[in-house]
N, CA, C and O of each residue as an XYZ file, in Angstrom:
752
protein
N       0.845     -1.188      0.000
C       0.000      0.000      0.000
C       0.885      1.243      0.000
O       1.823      1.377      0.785
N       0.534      2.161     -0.935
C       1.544      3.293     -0.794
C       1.123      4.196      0.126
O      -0.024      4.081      0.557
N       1.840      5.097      0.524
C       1.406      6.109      1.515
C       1.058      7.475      0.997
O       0.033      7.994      1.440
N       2.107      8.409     -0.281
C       1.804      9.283     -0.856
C       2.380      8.974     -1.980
O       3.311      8.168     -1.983
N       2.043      9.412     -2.835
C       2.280      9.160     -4.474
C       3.280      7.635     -4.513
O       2.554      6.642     -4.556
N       4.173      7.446     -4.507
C       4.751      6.333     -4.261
C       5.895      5.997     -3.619
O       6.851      5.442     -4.162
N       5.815      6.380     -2.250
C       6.285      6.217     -0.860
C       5.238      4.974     -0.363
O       4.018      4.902     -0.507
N       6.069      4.139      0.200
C       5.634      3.491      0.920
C       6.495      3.168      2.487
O       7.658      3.481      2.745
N       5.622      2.533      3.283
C       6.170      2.641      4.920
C       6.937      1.451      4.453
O       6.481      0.745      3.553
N       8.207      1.168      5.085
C       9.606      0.161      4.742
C       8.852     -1.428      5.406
O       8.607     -2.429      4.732
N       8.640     -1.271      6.700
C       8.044     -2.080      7.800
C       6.678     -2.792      7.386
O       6.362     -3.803      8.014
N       5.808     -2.300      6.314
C       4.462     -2.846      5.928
C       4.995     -4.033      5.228
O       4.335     -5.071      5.211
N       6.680     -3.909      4.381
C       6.874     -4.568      3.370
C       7.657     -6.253      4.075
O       7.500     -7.461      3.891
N       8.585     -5.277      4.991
C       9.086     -6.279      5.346
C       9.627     -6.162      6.838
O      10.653     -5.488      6.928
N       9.161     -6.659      7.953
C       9.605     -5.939      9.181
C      10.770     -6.252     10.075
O      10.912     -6.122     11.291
N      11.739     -6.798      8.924
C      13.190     -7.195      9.266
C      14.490     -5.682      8.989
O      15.650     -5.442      8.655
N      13.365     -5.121      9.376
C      14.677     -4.252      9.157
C      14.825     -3.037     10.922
O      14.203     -3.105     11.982
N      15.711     -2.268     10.540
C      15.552     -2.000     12.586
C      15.675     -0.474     11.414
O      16.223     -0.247     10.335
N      14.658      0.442     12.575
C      14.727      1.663     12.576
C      14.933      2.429     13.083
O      14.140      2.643     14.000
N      16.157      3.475     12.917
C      16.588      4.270     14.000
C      16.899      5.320     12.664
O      17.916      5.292     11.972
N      15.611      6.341     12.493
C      15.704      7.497     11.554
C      16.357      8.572     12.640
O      15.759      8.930     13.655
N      17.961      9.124     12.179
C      18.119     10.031     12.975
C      17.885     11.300     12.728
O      18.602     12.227     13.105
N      16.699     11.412     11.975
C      16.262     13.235     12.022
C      15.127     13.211     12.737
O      14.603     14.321     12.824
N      14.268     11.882     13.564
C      13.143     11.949     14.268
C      13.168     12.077     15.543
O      12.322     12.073     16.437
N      14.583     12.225     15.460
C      15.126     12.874     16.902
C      16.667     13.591     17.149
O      17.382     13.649     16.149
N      17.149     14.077     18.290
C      17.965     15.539     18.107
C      19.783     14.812     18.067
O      20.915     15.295     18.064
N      19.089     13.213     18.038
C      21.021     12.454     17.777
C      20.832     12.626     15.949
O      20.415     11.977     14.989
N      21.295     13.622     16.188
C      21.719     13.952     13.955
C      22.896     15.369     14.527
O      23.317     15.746     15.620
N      23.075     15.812     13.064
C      24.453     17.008     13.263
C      23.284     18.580     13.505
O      23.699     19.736     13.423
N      22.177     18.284     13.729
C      21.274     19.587     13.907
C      21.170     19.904     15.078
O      21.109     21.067     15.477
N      21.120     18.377     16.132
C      21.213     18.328     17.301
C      19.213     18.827     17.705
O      18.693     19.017     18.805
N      18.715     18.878     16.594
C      17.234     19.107     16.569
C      16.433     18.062     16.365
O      17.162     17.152     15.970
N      15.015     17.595     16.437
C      14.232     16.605     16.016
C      13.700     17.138     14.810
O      12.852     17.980     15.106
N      13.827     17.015     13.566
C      13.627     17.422     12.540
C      11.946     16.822     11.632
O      11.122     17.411     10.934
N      12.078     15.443     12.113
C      10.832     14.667     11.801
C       9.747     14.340     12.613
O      10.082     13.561     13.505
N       8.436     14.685     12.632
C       7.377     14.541     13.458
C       7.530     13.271     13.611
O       7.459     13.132     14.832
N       7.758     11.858     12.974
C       7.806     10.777     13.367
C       8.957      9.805     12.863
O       9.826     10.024     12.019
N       8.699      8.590     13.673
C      10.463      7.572     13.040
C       9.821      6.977     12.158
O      10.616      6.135     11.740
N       8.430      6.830     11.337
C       8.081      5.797     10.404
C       9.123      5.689      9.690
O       9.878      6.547     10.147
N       9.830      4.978      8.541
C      10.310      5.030      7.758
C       9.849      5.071      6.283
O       9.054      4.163      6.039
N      10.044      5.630      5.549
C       9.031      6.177      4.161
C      10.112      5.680      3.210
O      11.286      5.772      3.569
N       9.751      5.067      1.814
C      10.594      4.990      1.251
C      10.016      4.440     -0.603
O       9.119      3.600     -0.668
N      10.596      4.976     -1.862
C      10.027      4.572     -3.029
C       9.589      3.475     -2.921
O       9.945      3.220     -1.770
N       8.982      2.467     -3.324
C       8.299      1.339     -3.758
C       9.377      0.524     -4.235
O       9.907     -0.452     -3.703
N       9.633      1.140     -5.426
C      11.319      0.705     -6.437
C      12.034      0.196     -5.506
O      12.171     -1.014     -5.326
N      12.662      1.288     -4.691
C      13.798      1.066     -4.313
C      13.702      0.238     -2.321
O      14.555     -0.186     -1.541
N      12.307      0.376     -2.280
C      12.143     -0.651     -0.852
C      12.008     -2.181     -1.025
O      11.956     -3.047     -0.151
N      11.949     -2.336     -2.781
C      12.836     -3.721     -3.466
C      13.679     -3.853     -3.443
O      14.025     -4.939     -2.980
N      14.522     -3.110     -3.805
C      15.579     -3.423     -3.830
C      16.528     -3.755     -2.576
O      17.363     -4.659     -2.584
N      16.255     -2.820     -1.409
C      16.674     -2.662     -0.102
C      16.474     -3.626      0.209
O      17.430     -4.182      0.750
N      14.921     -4.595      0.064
C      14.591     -5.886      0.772
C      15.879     -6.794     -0.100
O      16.646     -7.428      0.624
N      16.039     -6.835     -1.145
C      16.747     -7.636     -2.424
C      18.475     -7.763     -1.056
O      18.963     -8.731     -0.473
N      18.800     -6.493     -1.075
C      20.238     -6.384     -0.314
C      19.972     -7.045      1.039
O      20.521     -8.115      1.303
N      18.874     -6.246      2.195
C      18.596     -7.380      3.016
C      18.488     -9.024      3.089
O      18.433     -9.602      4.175
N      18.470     -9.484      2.254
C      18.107    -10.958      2.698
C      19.398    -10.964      2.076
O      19.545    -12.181      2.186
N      20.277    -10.654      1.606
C      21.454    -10.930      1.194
C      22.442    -11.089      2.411
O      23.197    -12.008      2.728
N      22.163     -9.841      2.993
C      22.620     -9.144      4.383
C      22.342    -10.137      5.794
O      23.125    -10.480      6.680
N      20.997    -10.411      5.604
C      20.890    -11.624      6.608
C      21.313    -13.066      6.104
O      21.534    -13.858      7.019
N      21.460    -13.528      4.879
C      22.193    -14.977      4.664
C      23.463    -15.031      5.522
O      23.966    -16.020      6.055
N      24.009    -13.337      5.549
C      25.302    -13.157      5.828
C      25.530    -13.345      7.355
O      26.605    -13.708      7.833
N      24.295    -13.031      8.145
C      24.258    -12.850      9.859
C      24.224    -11.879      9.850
O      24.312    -11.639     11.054
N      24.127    -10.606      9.181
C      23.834     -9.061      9.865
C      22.383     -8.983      9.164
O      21.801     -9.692      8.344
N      21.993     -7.529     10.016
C      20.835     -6.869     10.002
C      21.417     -5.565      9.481
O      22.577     -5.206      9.682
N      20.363     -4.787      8.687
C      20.015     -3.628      8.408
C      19.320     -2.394      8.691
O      18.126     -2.247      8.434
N      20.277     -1.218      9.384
C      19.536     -0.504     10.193
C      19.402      0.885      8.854
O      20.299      1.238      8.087
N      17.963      1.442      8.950
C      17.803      2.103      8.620
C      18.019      3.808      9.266
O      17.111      4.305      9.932
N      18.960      4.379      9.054
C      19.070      6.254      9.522
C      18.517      6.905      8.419
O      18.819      8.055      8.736
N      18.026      6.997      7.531
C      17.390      8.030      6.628
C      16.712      7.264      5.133
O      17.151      6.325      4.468
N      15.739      7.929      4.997
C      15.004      7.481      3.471
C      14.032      8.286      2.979
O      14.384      9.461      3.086
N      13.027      8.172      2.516
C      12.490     10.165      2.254
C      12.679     10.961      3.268
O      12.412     10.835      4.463
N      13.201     11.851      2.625
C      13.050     13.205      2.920
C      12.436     14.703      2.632
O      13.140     15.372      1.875
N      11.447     15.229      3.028
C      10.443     15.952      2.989
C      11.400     17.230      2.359
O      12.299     17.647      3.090
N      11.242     17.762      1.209
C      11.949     19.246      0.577
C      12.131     20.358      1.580
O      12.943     21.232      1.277
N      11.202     20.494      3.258
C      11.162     21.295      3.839
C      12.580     20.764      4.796
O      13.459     21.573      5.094
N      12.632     19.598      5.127
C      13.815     18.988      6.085
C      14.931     19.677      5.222
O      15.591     20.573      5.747
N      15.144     19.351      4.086
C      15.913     19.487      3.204
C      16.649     21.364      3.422
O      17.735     21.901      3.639
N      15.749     21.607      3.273
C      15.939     22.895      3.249
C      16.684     23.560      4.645
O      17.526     24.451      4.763
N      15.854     22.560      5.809
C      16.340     22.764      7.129
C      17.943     22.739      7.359
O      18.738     23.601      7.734
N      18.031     21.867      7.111
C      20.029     20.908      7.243
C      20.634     22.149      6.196
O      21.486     22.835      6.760
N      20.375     22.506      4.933
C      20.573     23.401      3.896
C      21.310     25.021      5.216
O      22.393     25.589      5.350
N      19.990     25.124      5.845
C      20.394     26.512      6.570
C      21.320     26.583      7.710
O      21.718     27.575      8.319
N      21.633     25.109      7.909
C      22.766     24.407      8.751
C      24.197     24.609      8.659
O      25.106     25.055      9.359
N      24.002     24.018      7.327
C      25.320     22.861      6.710
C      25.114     23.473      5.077
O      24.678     22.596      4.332
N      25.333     24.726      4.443
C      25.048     25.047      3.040
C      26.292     24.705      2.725
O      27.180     25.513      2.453
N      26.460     22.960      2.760
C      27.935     22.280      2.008
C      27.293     21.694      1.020
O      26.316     21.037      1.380
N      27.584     21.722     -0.421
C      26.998     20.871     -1.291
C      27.528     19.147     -1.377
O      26.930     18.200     -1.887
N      28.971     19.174     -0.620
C      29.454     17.775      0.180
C      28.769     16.983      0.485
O      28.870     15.793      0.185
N      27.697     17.631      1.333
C      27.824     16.696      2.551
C      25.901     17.095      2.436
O      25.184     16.105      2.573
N      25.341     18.147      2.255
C      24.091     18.017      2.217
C      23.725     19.252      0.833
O      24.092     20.410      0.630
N      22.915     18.383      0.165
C      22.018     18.768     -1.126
C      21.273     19.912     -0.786
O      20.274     19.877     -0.068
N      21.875     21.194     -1.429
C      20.914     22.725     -1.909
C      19.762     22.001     -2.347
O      19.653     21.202     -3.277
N      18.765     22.487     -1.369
C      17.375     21.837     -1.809
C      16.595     22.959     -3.061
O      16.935     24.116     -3.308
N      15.743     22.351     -3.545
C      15.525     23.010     -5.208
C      14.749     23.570     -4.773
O      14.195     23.304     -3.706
N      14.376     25.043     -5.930
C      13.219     25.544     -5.822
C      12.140     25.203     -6.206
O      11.674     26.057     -6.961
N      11.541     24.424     -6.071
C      10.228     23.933     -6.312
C       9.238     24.732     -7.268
O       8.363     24.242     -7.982
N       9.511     25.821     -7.149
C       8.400     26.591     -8.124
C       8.626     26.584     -9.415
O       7.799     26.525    -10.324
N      10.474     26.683     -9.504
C      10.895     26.794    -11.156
C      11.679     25.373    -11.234
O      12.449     25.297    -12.191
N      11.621     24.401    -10.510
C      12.289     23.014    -11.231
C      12.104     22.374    -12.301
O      10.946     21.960    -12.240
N      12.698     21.961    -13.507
C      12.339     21.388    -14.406
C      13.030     20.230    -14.540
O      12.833     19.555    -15.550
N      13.826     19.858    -13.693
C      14.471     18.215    -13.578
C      15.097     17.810    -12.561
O      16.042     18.256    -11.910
N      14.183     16.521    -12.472
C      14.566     15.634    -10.472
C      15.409     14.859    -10.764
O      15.513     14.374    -11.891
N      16.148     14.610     -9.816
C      17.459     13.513     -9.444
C      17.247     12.543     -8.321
O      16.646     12.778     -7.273
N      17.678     11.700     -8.592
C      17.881     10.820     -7.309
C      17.949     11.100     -5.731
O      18.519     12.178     -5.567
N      17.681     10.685     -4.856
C      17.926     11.780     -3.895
C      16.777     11.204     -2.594
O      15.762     10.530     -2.775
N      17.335     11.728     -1.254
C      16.154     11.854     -0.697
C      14.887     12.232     -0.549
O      14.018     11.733      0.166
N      14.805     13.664     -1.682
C      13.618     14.506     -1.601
C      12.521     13.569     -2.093
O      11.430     13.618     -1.524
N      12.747     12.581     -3.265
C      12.043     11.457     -4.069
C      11.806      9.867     -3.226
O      10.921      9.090     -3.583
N      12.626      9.614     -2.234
C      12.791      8.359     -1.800
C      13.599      7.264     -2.406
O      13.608      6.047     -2.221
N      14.350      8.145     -3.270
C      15.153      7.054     -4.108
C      16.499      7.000     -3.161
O      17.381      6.328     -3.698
N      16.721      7.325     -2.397
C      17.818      7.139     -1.835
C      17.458      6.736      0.064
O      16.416      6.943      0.685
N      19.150      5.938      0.701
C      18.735      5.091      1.526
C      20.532      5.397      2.552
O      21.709      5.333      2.198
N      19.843      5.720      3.873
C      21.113      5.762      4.338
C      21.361      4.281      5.401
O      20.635      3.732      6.230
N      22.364      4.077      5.032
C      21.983      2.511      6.354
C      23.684      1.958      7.389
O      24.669      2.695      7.423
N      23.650      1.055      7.856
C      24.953      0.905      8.410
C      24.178     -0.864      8.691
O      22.971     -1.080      8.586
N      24.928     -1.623      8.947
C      24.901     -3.037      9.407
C      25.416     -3.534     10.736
O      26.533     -3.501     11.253
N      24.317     -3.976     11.102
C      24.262     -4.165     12.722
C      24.818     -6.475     12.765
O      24.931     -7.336     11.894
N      24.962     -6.450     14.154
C      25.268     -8.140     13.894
C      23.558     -8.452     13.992
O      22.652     -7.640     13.802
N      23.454     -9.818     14.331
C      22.195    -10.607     14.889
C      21.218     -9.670     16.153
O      20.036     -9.334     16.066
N      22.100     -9.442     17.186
C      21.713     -8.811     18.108
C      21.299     -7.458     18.057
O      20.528     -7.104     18.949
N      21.694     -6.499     17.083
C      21.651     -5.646     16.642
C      22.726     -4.592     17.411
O      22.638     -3.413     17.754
N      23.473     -5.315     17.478
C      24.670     -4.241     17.792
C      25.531     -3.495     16.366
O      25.885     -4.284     15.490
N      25.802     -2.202     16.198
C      26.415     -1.645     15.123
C      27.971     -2.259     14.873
O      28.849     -2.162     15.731
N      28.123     -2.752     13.875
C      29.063     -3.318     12.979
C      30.330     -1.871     12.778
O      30.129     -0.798     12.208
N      31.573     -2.339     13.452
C      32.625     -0.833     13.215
C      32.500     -0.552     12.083
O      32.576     -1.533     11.342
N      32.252      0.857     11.351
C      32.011      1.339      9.907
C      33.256      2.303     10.435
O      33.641      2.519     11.584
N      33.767      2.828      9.092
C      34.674      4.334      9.063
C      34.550      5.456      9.772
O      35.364      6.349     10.009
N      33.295      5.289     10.124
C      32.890      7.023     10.894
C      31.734      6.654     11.709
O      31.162      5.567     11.787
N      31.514      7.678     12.257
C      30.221      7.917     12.898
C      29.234      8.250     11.386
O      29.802      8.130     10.301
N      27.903      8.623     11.433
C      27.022      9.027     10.388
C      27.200     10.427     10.504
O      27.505     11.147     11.455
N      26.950     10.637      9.365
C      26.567     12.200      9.280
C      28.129     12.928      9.676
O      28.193     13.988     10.297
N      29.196     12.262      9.264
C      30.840     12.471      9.529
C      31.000     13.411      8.716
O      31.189     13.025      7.563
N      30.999     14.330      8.845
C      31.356     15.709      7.697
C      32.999     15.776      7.989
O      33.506     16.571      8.780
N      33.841     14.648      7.087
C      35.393     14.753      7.348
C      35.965     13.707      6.237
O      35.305     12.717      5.919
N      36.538     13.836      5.981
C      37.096     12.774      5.097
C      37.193     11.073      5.143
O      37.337     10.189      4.298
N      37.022     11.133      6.695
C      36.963      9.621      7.234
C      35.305      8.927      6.731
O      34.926      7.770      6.919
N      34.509     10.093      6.034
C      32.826      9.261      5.610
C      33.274      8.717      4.159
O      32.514      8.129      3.390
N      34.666      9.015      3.901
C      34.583      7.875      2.348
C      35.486      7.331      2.534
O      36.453      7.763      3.160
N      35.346      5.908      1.870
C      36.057      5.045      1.661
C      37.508      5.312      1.507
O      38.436      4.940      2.226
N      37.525      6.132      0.276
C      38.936      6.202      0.076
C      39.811      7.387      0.605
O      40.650      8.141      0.112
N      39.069      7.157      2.185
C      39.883      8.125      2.930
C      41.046      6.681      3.400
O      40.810      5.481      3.543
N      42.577      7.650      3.561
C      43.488      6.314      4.030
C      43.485      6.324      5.673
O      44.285      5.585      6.247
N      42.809      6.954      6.255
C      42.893      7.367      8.054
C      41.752      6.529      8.329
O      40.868      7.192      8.872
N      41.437      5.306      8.155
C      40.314      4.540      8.618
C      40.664      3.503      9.135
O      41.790      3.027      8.991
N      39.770      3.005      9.804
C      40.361      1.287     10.317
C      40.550      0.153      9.334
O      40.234      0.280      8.151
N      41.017     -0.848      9.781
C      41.003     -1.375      8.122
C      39.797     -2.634      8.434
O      39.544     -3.438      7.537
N      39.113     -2.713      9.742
C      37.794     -3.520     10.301
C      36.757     -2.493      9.867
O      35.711     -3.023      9.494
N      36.771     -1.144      9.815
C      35.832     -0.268      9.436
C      35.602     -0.316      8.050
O      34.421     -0.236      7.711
N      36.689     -0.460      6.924
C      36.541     -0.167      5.866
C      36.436     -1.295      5.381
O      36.343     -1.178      4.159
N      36.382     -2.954      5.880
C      36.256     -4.160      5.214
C      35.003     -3.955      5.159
O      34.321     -3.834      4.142
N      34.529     -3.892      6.705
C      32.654     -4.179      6.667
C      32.116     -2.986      5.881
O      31.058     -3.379      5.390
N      32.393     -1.367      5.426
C      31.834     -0.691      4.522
C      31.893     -1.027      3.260
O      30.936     -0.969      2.486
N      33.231     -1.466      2.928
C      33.145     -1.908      1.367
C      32.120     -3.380      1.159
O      31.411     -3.438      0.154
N      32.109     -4.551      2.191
C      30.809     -5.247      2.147
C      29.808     -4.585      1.917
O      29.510     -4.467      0.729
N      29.179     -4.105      2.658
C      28.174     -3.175      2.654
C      27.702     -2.700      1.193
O      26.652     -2.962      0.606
N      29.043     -1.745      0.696
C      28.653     -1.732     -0.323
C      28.599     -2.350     -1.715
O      27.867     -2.098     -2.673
N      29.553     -3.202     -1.558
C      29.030     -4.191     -2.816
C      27.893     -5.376     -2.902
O      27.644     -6.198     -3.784
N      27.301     -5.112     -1.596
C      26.205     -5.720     -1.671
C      25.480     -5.087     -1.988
O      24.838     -5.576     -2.917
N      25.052     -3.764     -1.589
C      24.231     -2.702     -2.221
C      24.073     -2.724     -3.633
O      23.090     -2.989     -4.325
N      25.391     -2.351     -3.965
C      25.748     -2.330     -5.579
C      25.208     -3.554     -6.336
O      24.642     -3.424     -7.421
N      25.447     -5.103     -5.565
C      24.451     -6.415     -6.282
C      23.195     -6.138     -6.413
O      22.553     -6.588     -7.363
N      22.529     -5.180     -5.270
C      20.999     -5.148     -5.414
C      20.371     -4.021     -6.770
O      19.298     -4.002     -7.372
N      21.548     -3.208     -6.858
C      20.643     -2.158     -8.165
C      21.261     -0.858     -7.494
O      21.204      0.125     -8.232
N      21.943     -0.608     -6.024
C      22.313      0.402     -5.700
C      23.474      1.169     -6.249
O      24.258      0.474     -6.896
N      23.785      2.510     -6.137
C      24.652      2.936     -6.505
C      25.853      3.624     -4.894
O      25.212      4.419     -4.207
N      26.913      3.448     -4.514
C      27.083      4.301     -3.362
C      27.504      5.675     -3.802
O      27.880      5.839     -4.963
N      27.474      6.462     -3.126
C      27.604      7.602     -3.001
C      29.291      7.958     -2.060
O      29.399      8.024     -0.835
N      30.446      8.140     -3.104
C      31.784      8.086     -2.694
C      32.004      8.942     -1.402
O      32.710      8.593     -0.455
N      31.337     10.051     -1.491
C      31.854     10.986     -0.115
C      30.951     10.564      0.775
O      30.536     11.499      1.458
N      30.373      9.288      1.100
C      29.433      8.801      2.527
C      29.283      7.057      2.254
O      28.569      6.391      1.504
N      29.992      6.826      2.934
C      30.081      5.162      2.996
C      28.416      4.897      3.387
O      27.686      4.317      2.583
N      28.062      5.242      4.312
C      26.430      5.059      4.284
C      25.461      5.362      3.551
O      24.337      5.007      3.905
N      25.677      6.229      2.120
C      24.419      6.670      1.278
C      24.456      6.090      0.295
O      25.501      6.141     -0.354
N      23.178      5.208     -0.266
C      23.134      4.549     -1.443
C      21.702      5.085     -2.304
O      20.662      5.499     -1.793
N      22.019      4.931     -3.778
C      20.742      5.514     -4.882
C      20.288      4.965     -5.478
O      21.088      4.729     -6.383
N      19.231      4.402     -5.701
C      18.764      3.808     -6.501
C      18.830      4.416     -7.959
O      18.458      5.527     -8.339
N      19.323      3.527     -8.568
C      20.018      4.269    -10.402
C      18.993      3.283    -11.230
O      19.090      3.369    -12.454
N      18.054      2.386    -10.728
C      17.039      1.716    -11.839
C      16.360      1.935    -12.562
O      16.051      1.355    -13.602
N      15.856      3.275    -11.864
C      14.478      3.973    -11.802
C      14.876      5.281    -12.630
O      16.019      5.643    -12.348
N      14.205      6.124    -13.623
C      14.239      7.596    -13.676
C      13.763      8.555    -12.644
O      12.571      8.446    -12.354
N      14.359      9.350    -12.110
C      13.947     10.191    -11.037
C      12.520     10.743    -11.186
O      11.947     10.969    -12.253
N      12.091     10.905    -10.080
C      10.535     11.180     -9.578
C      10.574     12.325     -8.890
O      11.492     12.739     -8.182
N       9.377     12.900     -9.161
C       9.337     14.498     -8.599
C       9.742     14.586     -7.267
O       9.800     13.545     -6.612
N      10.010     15.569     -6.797
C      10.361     15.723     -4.702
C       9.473     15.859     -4.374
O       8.796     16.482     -5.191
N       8.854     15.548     -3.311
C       7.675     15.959     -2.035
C       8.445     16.563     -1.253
O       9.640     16.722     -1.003
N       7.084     16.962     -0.822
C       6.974     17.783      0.724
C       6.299     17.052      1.651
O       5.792     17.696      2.569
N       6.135     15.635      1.645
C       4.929     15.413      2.629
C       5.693     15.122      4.025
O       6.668     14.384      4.167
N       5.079     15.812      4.948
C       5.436     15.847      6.446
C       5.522     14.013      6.708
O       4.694     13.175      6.351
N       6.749     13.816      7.406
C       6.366     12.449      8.194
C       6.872     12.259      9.487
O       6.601     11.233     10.112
């Protein structure tokens, strides 16, 4: 069932996944609660594909924690008046004069995640989330080399499912299957 145009809740689909959206509360770099709620919202497309990498992910013994997946053009805009790094967070569009969408949170085509074990304890990755430093990509050389085995897993499993990663954030992946879909605004 979709929720708005074609967002759907992650958890209706498949409820193996753990949710800890950090803009639905003030552990993000805003230090604010940005989202009225932790549902998790996410394209249709690409909450296939995510399930596709999950069961991959669990053959393996880890779980998949979800930190971000739509994002409302107004959030967008929020982090924007924060952080106006085009690095690290997307100049949100003007909506009135846009004439072409991209991949992205504003659409739900995109998915931030990290891999937890069985228990759901977090798996050492390169950084903390939301690492605005060189240590959020891979081919930073100042990383652990236990941090950067389990990220590059991570992401070539992604990459088996249809994902694309995103080089400056070991945690952000895009769905590249799909042609991009307009941005919302819908509050979640």
């Amino acid at each position: 069932m979709c929720y708005k145009g074609d967002l759907v809740r992650l958890l209706d689909l498949d409820g193996n996944f753990i949710i800890d959206l950090k803009y639905a509360s003030a552990d993000n770099f805003t230090k604010e609660k940005i989202y009225k709620s932790g549902e998790c919202y996410i394209h249709k497309n690409t909450a296939k594909l995510l399930i596709k990498a999950k069961d991959i992910f669990y053959k393996d013994g880890y779980r998949v924690k979800i930190w971000d997946a739509y994002r409302p053009v107004s959030a967008q805009a929020k982090f924007w008046s924060i952080l106006p790094d085009n690095n690290f967070v997307a100049k949100p569009p003007d909506m009135i004069h846009i004439k072409e969408f991209k991949t992205n949170h504003m659409n739900g085509l995109c998915v931030d995640i990290t891999l937890t074990d069985m228990n759901g304890t977090d798996l050492i990755m390169p950084s903390q989330f939301d690492d605005f430093s060189p240590k959020a990509s891979l081919s930073c050389p100042d990383i652990s080399k236990e941090g950067r085995k389990n990220a590059s897993y991570m992401k070539s499993v992604m990459e088996s499912a249809g994902f694309t990663a995103y080089e400056g954030e070991w945690w952000h992946f895009y769905d590249k299957t799909i042609n991009p879909v307009p941005y919302m605004d819908y509050e979640i």
